[in-house]
Each structure stands twice: as structure tokens, then as C-alpha cells.
PyMOL CGO cylinders between C-alpha atoms (Angstrom):
from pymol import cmd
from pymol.cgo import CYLINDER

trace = [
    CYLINDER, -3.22, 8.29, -9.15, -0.17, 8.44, -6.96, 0.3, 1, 1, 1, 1, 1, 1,
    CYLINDER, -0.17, 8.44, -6.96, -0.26, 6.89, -3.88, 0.3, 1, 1, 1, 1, 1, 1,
    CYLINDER, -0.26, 6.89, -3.88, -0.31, 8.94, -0.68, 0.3, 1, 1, 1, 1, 1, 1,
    CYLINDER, -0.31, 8.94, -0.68, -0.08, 6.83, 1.85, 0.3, 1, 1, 1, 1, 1, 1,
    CYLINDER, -0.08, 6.83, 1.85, 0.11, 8.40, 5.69, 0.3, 1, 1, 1, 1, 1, 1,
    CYLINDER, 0.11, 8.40, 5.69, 2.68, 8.48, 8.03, 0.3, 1, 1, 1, 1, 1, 1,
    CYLINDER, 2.68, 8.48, 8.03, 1.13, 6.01, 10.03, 0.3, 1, 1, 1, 1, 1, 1,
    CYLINDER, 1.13, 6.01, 10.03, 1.29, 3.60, 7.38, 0.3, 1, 1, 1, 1, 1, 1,
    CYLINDER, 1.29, 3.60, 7.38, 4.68, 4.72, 6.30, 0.3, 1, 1, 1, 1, 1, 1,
    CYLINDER, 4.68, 4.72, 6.30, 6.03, 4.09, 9.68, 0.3, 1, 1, 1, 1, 1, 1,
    CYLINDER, 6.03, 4.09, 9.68, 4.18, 0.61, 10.12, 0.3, 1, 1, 1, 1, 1, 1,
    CYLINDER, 4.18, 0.61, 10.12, 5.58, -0.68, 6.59, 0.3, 1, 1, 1, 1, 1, 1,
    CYLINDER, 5.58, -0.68, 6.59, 9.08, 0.43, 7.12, 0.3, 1, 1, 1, 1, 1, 1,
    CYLINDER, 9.08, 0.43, 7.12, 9.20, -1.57, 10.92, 0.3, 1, 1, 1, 1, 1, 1,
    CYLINDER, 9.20, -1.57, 10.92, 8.75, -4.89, 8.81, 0.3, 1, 1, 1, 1, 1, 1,
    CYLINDER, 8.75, -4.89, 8.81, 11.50, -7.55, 8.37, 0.3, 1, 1, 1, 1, 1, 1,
    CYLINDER, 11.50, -7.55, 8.37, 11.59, -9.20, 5.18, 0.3, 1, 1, 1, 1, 1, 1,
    CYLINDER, 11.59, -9.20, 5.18, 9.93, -12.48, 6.90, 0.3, 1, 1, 1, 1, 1, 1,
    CYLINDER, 9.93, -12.48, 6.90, 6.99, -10.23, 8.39, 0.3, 1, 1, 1, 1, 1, 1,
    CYLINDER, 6.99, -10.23, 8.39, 3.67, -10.44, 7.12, 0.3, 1, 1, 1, 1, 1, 1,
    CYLINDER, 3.67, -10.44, 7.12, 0.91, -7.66, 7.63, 0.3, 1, 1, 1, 1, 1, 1,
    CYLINDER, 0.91, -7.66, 7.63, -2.70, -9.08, 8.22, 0.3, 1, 1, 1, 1, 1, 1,
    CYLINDER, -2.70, -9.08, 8.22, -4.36, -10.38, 4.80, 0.3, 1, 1, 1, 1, 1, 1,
    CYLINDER, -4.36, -10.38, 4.80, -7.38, -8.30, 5.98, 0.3, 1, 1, 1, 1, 1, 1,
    CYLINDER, -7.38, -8.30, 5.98, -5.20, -5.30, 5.49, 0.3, 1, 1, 1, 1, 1, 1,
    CYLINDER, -5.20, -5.30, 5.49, -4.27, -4.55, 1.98, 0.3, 1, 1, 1, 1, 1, 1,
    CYLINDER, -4.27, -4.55, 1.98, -1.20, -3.08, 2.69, 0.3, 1, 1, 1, 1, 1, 1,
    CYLINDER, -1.20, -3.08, 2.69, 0.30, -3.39, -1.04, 0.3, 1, 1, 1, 1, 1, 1,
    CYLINDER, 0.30, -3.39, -1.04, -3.31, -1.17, -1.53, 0.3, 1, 1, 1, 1, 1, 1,
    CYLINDER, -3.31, -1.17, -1.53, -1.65, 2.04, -0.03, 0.3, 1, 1, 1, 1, 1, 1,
    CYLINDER, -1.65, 2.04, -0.03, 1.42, 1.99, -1.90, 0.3, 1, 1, 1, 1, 1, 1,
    CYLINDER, 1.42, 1.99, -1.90, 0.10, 1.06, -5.30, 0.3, 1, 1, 1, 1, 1, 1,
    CYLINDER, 0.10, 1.06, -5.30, -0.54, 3.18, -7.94, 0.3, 1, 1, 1, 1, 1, 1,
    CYLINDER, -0.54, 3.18, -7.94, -4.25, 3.52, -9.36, 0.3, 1, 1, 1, 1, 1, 1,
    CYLINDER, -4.25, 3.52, -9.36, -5.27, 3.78, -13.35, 0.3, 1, 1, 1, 1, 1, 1,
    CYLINDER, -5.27, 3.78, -13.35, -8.38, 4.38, -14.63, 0.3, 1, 1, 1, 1, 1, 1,
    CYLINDER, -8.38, 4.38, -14.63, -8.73, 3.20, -18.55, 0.3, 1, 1, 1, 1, 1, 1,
    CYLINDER, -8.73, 3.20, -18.55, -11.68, 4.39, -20.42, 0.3, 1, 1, 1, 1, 1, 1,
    CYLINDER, -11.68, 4.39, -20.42, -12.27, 2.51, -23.75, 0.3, 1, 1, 1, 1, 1, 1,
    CYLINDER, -12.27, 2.51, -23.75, -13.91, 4.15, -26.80, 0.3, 1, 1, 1, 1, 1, 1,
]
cmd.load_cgo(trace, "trace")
């Protein structure tokens, strides 16, 4: 799945500096990463 993430989020991940930090309780690598789904037969 592509990621979709919202403005809000787009906005808010942009404003960081390289030494900024989100919250750990935030996941914010979770928004922007790409999802797979592997079925094994």
C-alpha cells in the first residue's frame, strides 16, 4: 500500500530540523512507510 499520509502530518514532518525528534508514542516513520502484505503458499 502507498502511504497517504494527511496534510496535517505532511506539514508537521516537513517543520522538523534534522536534530528534531517527534514523540516515540507517535510513529511518525508509520505514515510515510509503505505497507506489504506477503501470503505464503
Amino acid at each position: 500500500m502507498t502511504p497517504k499520509p494527511n496534510d496535517k502530518m505532511l506539514s508537521y514532518a516537513q517543520s522538523l530540523d534534522k536534530a528534531d525528534a517527534p514523540p516515540e508514542d507517535m510513529a511518525l516513520g508509520s505514515y510515510f512507510a509503505q505497507k506489504v502484505t506477503l501470503t505464503c503458499q
